[in-house]
N, CA, C and O atoms as a GROMACS GRO file, in nm:
protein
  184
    1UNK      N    1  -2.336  -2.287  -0.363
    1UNK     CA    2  -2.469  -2.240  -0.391
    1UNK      C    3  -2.482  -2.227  -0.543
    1UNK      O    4  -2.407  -2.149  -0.602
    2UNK      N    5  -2.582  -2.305  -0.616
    2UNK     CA    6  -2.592  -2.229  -0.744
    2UNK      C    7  -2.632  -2.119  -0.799
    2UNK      O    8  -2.719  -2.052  -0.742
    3UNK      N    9  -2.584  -2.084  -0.903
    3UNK     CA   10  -2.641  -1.967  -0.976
    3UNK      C   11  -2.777  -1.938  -0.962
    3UNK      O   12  -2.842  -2.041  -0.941
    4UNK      N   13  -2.839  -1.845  -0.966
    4UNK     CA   14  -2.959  -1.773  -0.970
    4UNK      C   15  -3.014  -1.794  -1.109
    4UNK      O   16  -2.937  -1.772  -1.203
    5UNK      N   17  -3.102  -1.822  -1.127
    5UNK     CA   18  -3.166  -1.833  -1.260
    5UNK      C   19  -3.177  -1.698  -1.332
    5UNK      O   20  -3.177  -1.600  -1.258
    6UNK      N   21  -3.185  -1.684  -1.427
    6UNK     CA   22  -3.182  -1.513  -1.491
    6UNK      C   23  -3.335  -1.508  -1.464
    6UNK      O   24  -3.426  -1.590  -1.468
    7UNK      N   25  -3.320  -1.364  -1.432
    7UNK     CA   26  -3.489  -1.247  -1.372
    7UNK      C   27  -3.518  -1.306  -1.229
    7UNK      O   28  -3.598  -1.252  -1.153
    8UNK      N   29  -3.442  -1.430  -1.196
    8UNK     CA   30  -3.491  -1.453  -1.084
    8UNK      C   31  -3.367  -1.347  -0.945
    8UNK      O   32  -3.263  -1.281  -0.948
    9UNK      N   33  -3.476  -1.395  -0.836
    9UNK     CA   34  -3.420  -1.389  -0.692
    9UNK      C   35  -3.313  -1.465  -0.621
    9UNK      O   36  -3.362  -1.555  -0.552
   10UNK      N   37  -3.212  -1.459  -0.617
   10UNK     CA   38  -3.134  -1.511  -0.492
   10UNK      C   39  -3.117  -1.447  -0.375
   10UNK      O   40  -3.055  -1.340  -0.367
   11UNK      N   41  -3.173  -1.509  -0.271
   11UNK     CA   42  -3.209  -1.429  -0.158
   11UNK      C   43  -3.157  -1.523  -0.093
   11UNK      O   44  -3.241  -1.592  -0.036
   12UNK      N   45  -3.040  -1.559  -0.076
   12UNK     CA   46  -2.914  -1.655   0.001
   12UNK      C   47  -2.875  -1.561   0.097
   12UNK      O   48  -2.905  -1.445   0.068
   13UNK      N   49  -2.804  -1.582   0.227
   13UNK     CA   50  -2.782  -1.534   0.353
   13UNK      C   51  -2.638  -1.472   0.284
   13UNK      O   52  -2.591  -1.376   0.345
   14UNK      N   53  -2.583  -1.506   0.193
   14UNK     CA   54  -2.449  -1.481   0.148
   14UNK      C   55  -2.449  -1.326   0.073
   14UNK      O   56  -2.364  -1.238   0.062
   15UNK      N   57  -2.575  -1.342   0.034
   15UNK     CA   58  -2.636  -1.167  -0.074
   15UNK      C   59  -2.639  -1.083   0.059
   15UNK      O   60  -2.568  -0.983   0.061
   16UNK      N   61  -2.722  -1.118   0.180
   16UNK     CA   62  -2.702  -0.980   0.256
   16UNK      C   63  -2.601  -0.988   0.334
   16UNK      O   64  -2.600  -0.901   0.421
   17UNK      N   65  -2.513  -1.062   0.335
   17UNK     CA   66  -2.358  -1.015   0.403
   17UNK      C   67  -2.296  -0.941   0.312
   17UNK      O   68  -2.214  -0.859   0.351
   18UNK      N   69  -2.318  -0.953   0.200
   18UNK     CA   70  -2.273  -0.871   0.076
   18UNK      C   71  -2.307  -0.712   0.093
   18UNK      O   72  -2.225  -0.620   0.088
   19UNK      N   73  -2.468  -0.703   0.117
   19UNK     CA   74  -2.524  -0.607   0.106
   19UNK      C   75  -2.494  -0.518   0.188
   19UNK      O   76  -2.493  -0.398   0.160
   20UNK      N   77  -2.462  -0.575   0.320
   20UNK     CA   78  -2.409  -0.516   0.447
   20UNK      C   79  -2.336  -0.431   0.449
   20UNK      O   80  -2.350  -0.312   0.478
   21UNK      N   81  -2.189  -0.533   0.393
   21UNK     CA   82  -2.090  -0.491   0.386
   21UNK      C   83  -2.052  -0.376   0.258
   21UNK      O   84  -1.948  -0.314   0.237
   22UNK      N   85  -2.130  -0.378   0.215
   22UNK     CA   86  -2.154  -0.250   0.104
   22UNK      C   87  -2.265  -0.138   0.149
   22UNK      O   88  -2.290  -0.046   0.071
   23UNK      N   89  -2.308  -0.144   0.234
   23UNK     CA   90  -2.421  -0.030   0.275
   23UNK      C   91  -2.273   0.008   0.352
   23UNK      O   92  -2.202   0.094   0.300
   24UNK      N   93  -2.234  -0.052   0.462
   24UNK     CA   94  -2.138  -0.019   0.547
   24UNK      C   95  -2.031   0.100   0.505
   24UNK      O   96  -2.014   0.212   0.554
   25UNK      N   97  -1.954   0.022   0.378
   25UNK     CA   98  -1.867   0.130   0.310
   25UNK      C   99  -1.880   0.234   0.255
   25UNK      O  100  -1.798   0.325   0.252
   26UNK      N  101  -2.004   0.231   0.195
   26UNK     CA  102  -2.050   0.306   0.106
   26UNK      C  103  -2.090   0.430   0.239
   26UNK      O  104  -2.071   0.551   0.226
   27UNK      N  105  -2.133   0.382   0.330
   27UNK     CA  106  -2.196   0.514   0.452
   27UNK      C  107  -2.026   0.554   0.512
   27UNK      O  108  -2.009   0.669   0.553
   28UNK      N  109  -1.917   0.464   0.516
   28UNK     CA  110  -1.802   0.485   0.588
   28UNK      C  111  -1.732   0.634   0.453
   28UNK      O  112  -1.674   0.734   0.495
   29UNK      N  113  -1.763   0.607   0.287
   29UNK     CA  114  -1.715   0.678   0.216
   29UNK      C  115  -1.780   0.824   0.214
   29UNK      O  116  -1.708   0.923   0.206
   30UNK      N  117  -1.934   0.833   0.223
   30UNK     CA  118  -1.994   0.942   0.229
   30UNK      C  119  -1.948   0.991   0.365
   30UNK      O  120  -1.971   1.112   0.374
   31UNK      N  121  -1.918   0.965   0.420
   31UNK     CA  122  -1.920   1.026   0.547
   31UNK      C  123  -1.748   1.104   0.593
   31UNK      O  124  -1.720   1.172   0.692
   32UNK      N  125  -1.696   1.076   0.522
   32UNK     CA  126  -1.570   1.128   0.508
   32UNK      C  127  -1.528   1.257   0.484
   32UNK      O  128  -1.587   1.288   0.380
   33UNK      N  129  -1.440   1.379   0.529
   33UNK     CA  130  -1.479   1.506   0.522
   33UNK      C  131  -1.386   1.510   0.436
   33UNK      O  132  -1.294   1.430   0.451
   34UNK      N  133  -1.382   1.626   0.295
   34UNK     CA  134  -1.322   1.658   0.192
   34UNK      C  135  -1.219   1.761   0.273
   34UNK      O  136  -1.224   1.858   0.350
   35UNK      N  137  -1.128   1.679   0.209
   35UNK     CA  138  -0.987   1.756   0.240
   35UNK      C  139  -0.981   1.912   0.182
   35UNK      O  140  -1.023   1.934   0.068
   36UNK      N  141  -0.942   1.988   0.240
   36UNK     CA  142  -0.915   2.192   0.185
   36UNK      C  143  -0.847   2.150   0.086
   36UNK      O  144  -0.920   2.154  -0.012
   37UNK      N  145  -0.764   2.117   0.064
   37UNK     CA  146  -0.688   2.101  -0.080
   37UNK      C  147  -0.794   2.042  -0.155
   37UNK      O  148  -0.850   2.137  -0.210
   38UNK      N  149  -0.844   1.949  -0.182
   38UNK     CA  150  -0.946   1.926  -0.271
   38UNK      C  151  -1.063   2.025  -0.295
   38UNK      O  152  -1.123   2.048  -0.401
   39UNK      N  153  -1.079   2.071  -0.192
   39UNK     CA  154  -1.239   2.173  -0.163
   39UNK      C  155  -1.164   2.298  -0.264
   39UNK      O  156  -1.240   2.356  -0.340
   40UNK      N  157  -1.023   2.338  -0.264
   40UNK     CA  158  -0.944   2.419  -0.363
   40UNK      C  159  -0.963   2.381  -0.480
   40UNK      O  160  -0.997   2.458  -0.569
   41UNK      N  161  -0.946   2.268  -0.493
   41UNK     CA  162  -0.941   2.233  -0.664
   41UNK      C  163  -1.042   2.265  -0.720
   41UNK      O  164  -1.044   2.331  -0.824
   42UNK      N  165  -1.150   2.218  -0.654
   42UNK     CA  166  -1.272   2.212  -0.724
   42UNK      C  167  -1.323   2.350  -0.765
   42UNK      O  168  -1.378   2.382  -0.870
   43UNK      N  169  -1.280   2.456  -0.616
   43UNK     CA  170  -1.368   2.581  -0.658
   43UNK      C  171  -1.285   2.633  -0.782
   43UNK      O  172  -1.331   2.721  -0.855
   44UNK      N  173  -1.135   2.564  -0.807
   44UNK     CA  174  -1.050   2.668  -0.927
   44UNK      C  175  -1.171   2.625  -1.019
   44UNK      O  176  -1.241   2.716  -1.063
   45UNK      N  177  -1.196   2.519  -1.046
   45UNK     CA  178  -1.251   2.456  -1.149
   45UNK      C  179  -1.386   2.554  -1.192
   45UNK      O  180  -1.405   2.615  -1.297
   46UNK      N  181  -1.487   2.543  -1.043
   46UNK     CA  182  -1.636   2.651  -1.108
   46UNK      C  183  -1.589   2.786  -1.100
   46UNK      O  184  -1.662   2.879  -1.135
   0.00000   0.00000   0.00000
């Protein structure tokens, strides 16, 4: 596939498997519960 022209759109089927797979992780990382040892660190910190 070629490059995207600069300011332009590439809206290739290959960008939203991309996108997917990054909404995916990104919801798999938020969603993760903070470990007590960490939830410790932080409060020494404030």
């Amino acid at each position: 596939m070629p490059p995207a022209k600069a300011g332009g759109k590439n809206t290739g089927r290959g960008e939203k498997n991309v996108g997917d797979a990054l909404r995916a992780v990104y919801h798999d990382a938020v969603s993760e519960t903070i470990p007590d040892e960490m939830l410790d660190l932080l409060n020494k910190l404030g």
